[in-house]
N, C-alpha and C positions, 0 to 999 in steps of 0.2 A: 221309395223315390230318392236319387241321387241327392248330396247337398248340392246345392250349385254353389260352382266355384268363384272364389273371393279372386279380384285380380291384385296379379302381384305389384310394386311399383318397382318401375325402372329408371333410371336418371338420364338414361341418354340408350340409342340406338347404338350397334355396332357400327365401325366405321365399314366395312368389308361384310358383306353379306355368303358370299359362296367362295368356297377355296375348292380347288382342284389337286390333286396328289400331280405332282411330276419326276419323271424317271427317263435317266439317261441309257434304259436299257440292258443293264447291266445287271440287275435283281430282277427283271421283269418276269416274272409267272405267271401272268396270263397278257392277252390283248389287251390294247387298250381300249376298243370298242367294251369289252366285255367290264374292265373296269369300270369304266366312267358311266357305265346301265345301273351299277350298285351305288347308289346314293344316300347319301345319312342327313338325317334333321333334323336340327337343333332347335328348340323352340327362345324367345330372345328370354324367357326368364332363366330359362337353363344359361345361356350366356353371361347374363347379368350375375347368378351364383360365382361362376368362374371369375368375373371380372374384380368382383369383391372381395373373394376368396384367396383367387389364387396371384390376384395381380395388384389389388389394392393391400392386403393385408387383412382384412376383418375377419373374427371368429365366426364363426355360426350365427353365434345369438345374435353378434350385432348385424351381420346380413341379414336375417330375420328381423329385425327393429328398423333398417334401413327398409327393407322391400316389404313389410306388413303385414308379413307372412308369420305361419308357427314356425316352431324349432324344427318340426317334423316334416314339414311342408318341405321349406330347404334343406332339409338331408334330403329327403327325396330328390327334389330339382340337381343339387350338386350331384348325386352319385352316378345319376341319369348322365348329368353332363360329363362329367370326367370319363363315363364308359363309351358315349360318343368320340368321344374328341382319341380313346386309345381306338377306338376299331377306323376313325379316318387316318390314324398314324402307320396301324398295322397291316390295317388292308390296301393302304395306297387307292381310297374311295375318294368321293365327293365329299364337300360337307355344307351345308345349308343353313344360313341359320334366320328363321322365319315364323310367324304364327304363335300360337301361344295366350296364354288370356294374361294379360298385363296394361298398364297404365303408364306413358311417359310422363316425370315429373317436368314440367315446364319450366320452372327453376331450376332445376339443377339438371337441363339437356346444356351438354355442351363441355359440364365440368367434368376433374379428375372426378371426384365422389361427392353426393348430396352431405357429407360431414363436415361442413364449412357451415357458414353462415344464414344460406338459404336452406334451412331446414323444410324436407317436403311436407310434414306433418308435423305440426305442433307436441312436444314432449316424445317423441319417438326417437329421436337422434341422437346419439350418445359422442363423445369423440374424448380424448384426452390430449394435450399440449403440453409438451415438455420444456422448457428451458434453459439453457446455462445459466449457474446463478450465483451470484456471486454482491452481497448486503446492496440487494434491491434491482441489479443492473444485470442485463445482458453480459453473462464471462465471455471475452472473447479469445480463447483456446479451448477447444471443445474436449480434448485428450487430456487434459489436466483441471477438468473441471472437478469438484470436491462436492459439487451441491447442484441438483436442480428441483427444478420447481415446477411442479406436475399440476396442470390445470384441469377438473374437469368439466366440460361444456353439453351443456341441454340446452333448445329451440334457440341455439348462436351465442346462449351466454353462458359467464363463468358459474357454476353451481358453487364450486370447493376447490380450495386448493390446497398442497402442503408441501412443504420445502423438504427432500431426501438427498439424506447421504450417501455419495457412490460406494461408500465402503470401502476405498483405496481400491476400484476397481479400475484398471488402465482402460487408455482407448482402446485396443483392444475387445475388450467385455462389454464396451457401455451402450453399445448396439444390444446385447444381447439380455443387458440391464434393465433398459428399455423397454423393450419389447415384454420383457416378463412382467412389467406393469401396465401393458395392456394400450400403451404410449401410441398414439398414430401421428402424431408431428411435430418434429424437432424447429424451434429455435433457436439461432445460435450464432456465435460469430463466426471465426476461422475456424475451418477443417480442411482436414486433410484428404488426401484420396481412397486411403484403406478404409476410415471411417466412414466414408458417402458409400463406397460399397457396402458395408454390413448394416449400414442401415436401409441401402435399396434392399437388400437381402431380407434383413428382417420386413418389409413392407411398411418403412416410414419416412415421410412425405420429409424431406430438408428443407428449411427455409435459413440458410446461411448469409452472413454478412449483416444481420443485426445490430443494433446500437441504443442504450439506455436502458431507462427504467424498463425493468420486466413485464411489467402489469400492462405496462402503457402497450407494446408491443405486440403480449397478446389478444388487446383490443383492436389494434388493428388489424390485426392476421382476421380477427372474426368481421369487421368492417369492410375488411379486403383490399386495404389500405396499407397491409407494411411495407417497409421500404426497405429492400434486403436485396444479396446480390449473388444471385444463383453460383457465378463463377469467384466467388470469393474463398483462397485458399490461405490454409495455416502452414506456413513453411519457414518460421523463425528461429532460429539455432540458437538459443543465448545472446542474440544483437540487440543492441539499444532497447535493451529493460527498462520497461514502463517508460518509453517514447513511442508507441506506438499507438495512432488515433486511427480511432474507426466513424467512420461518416454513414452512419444511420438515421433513425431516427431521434431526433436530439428534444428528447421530450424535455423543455425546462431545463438542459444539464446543458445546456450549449455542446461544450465538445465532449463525446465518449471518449478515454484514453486505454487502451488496452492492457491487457493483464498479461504482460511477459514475466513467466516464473523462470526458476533457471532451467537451462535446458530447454527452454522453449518447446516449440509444438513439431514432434517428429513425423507427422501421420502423411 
């Protein structure tokens, strides 16, 4: 007799349930009746895999420790899914995506990923937080940062932290620095544009425009409370070094003043 099967968790429904292939005619090799009769279906854990995988950032294991699932379970679901999602690309199919044995977490429907705050299960949740860091405070040039401070967080709290050195790695790298520490959300002051791209790229979550104590800050990020400013960019050429104040959260420091090196922030 079969096990029966464990259901996976998911944090939110997709937004778009059916997608259709469209073609202006030009590639077309067959009808489109005869097309749109070949339909593909996606179950939402297989979606959930991809969303985690391939659009949030997370490894295996920890899609697995998010959705409560083995290691083995989501290889499975993931490869299922990815071979879906090429035969709706290739074939110009339908695709569906429905059914499935799974659990919406009710906490975390709505959000980017249950890796915040509202952990769906107690001790299962893994996440790491990185920081500009500079003797205690939010650095606010993210490309010339020398030091950050990597947090790791279980059921919304800090477990461990420890302060690393970029190694004279430029902005350039420090996406890619990142990322090989396993990092899923940056805070930080000013950035620039090339660096918000390779950190979209590497799949970590920016929370720019920062201010103060480090610690303080990423208490709030877990409280859900920081106070940062999505469109806040680093574009300082060597002007008024250290006159530059950044209006964060001003944990006890009254004003943050910013850390113009020379040369400023080129990203």
């Amino acid at each position: 007799m079969p096990r029966p099967s464990k259901e996976k968790r998911v944090c939110r429904m997709p937004k778009c349930q059916e997608f259709a292939a469209f073609s202006d005619g030009a590639c077309e090799k067959r009808p489109d009746k005869e097309r749109q009769a070949v339909g593909i279906a996606m179950t939402v854990e297989e979606y959930e895999c991809i969303r985690l995988i391939d659009y949030s950032g997370l490894t295996q294991e920890e899609c697995s420790r998010q959705m409560g699932a083995s290691r083995a379970t989501i290889q499975g679901l993931y490869a299922s899914a990815r071979k879906k999602l090429a035969r709706f690309l290739v074939e110009a199919s339908q695709l569906k995506i429905c059914g499935g044995d799974f659990s919406v977490c009710s906490k975390g429907e709505g959000q980017i990923s249950c890796l915040r705050k509202n952990a769906c299960r107690k001790g299962e949740i893994y996440m790491k937080i990185a920081v500009t860091y500079e003797n205690g405070q939010v650095f606010q040039h993210f490309g010339h940062t020398e030091q950050f401070k990597i947090y790791e967080i279980e059921e919304g709290k800090v477990t461990a932290s420890e302060v690393v050195s970029t190694d004279g790695f430029g902005h350039g790298a420090l996406a890619g620095f990142l990322k090989d520490r396993g990092v899923n959300v940056l805070i930080c002051g000013g950035i620039g544009g090339g660096a918000r791209n390779a950190l979209a790229e590497a799949g970590i979550e920016l929370y720019p425009g920062a201010c103060g104590d480090a610690d303080a800050q990423v208490e709030s990020f877990l409280a859900g409370s920081l106070n940062y400013d999505p469109d806040t960019q680093c574009n300082h050429h060597g002007e008024h070094h250290g006159e530059g104040e950044c209006h964060g959260n001003h944990h006890g420091n009254g004003e943050c003043h910013g850390h113009h090196k020379e040369g400023g922030c080129h990203l």
